[in-house]
SEFI-460791 format. One record per residue (C-alpha): x, y, z. Coordinates in steps of 0.2 Angstrom, whole numbers. Layout:
BEGIN
REC  u  v  w
REC  X  Y  Z
...
This chain:
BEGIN
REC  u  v  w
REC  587  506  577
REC  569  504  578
REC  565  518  589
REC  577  529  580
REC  566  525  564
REC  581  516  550
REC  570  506  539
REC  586  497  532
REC  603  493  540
REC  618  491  529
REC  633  482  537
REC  651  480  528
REC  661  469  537
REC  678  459  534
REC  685  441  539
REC  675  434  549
REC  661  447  545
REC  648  446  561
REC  641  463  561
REC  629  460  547
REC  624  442  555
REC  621  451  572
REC  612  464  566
REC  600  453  558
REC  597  444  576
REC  593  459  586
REC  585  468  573
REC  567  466  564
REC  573  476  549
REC  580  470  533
REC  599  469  531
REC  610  470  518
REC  628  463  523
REC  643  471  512
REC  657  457  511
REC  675  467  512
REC  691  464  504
REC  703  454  515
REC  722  453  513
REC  723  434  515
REC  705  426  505
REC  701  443  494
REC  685  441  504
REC  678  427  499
REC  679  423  517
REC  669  439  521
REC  655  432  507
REC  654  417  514
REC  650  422  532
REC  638  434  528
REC  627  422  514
REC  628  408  525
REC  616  414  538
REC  606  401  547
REC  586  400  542
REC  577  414  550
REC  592  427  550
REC  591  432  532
REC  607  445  527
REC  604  452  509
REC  621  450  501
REC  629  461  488
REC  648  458  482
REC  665  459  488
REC  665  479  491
REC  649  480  484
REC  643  496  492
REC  635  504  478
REC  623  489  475
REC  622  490  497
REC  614  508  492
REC  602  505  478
REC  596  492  485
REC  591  498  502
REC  583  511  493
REC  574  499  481
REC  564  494  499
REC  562  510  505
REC  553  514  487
REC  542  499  489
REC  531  514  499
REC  537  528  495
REC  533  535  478
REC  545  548  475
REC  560  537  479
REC  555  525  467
REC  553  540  455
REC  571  544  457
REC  576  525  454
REC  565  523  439
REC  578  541  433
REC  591  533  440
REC  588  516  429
REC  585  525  413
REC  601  537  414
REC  612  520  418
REC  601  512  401
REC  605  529  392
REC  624  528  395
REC  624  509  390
REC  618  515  374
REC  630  528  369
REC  646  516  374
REC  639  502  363
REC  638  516  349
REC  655  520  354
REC  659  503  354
REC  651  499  337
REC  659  515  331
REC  677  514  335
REC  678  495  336
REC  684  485  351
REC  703  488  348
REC  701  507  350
REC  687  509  362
C-alpha cells in the first residue's frame, strides 16, 4: 500500500471483522475500520472487534455501515496537507449546516405532526 501511494486505508468488515485489525499491523498508514451489519449481533460483534484493538494497532472506527463517516473522515486527513480538499470540506460542512437550517424552518413551520 505504501509503494502504491494510499495515504488512508478504509476497511469494512463483518463478524469477526480482521481486515481492519490486520491492516493496521502491516501497514504504517492510518485505518479507519467500517463495522457491517451481521444477521445474528446487527454488528455489534463487528464494532466490537474492530474498537477493541490492542495498544499500538490503533483502528479509527465509524458506525455499523458507517461508510459515509469512513469517507469524510479519511478525507479530513488527507486535508490535513492538502489545501484544496480541506476547501471542499469546509463547502461540504456549510452546504450540510445550510440544509439543517431550512428543515428546522420547515420544522418550525409545519410543526412536528406534519413535517
Amino acid at each position: 500500500a505504501e509503494e502504491r501511494g494510499i495515504k488512508v486505508i478504509i476497511a469494512g468488515a463483518g463478524m469477526a471483522a480482521h481486515l481492519p485489525g490486520m491492516c493496521a499491523a502491516l501497514f504504517p498508514m492510518p485505518v479507519i475500520g467500517i463495522p457491517m451489519h451481521t444477521t445474528s449481533l446487527g454488528g455489534r460483534d463487528s464494532l466490537y472487534s474492530i474498537v477493541q484493538m490492542p495498544s499500538g494497532i490503533p483502528v479509527a472506527t465509524v458506525a455499523i455501515g458507517g461508510g459515509k463517516n469512513a469517507g469524510i473522515l479519511a478525507a479530513k486527513i488527507l486535508a490535513v496537507s492538502d489545501s484544496e480538499l480541506l476547501g471542499r470540506l469546509k463547502e461540504y460542512s456549510a452546504g450540510m449546516a445550510g440544509d439543517v437550517e431550512k428543515k428546522d424552518a420547515r420544522l418550525q413551520e409545519t410543526g412536528y405532526k406534519n413535517y
